[in-house]
C-alpha positions in Angstrom: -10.4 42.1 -43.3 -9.3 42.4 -39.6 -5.8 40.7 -40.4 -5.2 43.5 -43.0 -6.4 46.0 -40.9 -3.9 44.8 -38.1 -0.5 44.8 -40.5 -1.6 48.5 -42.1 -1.8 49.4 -38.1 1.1 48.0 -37.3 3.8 48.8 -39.7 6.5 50.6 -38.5 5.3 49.0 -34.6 5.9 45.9 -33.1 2.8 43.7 -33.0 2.3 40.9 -31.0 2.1 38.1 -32.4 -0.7 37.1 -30.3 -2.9 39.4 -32.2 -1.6 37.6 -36.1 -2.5 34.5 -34.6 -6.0 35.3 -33.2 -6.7 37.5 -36.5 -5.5 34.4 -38.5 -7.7 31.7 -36.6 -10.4 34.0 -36.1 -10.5 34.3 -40.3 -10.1 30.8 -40.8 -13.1 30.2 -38.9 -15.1 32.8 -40.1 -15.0 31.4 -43.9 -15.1 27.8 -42.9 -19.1 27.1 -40.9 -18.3 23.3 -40.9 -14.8 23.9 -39.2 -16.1 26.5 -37.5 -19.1 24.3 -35.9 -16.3 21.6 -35.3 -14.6 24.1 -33.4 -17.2 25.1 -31.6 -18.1 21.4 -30.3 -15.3 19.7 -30.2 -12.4 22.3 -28.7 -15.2 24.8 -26.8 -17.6 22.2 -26.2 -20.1 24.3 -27.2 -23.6 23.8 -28.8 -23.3 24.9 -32.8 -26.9 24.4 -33.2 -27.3 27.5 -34.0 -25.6 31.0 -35.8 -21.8 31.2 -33.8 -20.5 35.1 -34.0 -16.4 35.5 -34.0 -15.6 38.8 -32.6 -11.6 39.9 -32.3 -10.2 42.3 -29.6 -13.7 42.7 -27.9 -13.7 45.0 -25.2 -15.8 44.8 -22.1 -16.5 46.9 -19.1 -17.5 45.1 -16.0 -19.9 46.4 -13.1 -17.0 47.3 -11.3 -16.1 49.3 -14.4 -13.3 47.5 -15.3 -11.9 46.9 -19.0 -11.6 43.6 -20.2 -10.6 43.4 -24.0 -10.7 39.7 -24.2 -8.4 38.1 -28.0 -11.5 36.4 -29.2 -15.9 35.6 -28.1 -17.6 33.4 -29.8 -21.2 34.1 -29.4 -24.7 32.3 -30.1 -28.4 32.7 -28.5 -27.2 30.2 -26.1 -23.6 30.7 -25.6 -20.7 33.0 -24.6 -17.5 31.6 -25.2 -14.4 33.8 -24.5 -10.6 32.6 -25.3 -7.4 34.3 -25.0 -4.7 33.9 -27.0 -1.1 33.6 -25.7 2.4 32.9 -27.5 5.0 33.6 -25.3 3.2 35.8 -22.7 1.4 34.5 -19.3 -1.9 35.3 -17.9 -2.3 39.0 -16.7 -2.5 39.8 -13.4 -6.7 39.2 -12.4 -6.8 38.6 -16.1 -9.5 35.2 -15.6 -10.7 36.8 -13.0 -12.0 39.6 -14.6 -13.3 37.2 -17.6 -15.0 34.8 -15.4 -17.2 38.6 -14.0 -17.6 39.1 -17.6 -18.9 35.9 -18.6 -21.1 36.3 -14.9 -22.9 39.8 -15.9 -24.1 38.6 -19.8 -27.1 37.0 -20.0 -26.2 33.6 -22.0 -26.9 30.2 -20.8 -23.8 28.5 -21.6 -20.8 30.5 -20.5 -17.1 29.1 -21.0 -13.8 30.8 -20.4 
């Protein structure tokens, strides 16, 4: 479990709560297909036809060799869908910048940021 994995990690540390939060909705989603199709359509507006992957903490290295680690992707055949969770924190500097490259180098048809 990646939420368990993140408080054994973390004790003794301050951990964002950024990270609880996408662990927590990320786990929700995982266990629940229905809500996670719902999701999927209705928030991402995103095509659940098929299999949706949730992946945590994903990092990605663009051409330029940048490193994105983006809070959560959800991916299908036909999509790539990348959100970033913020609680009290604003957007890094080049941060959708360097997401909308990612989304541009992967071969899916449907990209979203």
């Amino acid at each position: 479990n990646d939420l368990l994995s993140l408080y054994k990690k973390s004790r003794g540390s301050n951990t964002p709560t950024e990270d609880y939060c996408t662990e927590c909705l990320a786990g929700i989603l995982r266990s629940n297909t229905e809500l996670l199709n719902e999701f999927a359509e209705t928030v991402l507006k995103i095509d659940n036809s098929g299999k949706i992957n949730v992946f945590t903490q994903r990092s990605y290295r663009t051409i330029d060799g940048d490193l994105g680690i983006v809070d959560m992707v959800f991916e299908s055949n036909s999509a790539l869908c990348l959100l970033e969770m913020k609680v009290e924190s604003g957007e890094g500097a080049g941060q959708l910048e360097k997401y909308q490259q990612i989304l541009n180098e992967r071969p899916q048809n449907g990209r979203k940021m």
